[in-house]
C-alpha positions as CSV (number, residue, x, y, z in Angstrom):
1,X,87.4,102.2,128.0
2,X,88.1,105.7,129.6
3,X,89.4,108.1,127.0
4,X,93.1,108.6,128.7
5,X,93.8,105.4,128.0
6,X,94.3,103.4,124.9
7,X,95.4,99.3,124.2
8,X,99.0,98.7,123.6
9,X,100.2,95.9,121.8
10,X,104.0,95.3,121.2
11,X,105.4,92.3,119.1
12,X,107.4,90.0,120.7
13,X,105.7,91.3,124.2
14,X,103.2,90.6,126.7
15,X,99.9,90.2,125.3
16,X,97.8,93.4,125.1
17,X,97.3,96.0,127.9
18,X,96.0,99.6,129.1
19,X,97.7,102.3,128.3
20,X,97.8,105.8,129.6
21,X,97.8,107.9,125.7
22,X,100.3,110.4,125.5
23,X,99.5,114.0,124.9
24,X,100.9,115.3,122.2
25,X,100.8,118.8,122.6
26,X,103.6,118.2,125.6
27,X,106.5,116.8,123.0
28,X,109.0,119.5,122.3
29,X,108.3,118.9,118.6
30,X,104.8,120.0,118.6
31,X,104.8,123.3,117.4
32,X,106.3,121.6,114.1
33,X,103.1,120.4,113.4
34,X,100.0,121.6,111.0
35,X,98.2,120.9,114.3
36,X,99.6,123.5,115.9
37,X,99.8,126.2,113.2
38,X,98.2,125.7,110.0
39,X,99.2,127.8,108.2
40,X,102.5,128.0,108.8
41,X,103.2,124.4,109.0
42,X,100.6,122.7,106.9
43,X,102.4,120.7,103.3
44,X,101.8,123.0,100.6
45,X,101.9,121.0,97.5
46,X,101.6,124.2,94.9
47,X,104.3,126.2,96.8
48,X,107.0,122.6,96.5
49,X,106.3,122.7,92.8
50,X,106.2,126.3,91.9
51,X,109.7,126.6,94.6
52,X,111.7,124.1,91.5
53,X,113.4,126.0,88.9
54,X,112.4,125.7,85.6
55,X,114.6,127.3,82.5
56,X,113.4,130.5,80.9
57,X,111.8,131.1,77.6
58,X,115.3,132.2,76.3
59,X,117.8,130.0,78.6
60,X,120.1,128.5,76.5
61,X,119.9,124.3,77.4
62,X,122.6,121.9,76.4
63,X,120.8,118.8,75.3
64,X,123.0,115.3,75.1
65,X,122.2,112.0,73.9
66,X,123.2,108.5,75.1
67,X,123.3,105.5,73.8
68,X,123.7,101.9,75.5
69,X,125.1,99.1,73.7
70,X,123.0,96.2,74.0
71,X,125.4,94.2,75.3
72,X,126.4,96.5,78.1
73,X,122.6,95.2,79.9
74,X,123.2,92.1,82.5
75,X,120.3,89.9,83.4
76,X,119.1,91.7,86.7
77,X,119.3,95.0,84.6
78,X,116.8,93.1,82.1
79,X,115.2,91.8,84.9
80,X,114.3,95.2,86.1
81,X,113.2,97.2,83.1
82,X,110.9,94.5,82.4
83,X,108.0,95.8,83.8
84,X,105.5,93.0,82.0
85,X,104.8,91.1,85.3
86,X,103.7,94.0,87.2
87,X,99.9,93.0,86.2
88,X,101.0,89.6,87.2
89,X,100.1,88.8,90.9
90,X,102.0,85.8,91.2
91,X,105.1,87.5,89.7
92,X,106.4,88.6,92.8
93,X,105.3,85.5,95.3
């Protein structure tokens, strides 16, 4: 298969066929991308964590608790914050 082209396959289509590939550098978007510039655009986990404020040593924080009556649950609220079945693979078949 020459390297300009590529198999396309689209559900609900004609069966596979030969594609020309597009080149990516051409989309108007492409500068967006770590591809382009690293450094500028590559995802920074450190600088998304260290950019959320946290309170200071002396902030004053107002703390509140909640209670829920029991009764105030329904069934698909139960259902939900039951989170036995997750090791279950049949629970969600």
């Amino acid at each position: 298969m020459p390297g300009d082209k590529c198999i396309l396959q689209l559900r609900g289509a004609c069966p596979p066929f030969f594609s020309p590939k597009y080149d990516l550098k051409r989309h108007p978007n492409y500068r967006y991308t770590a591809e382009a510039d690293k450094q500028k655009n590559a995802f920074d986990l450190d600088r998304l964590i260290n950019r959320r404020r946290r309170p200071g040593l002396n902030e004053a924080c107002t703390m509140y608790e909640v209670t829920v009556p029991d009764d105030a649950l329904t069934e698909e609220d139960e259902d939900i914050l039951n989170y036995d079945d997750i090791d279950d693979p049949d629970a969600f078949a």
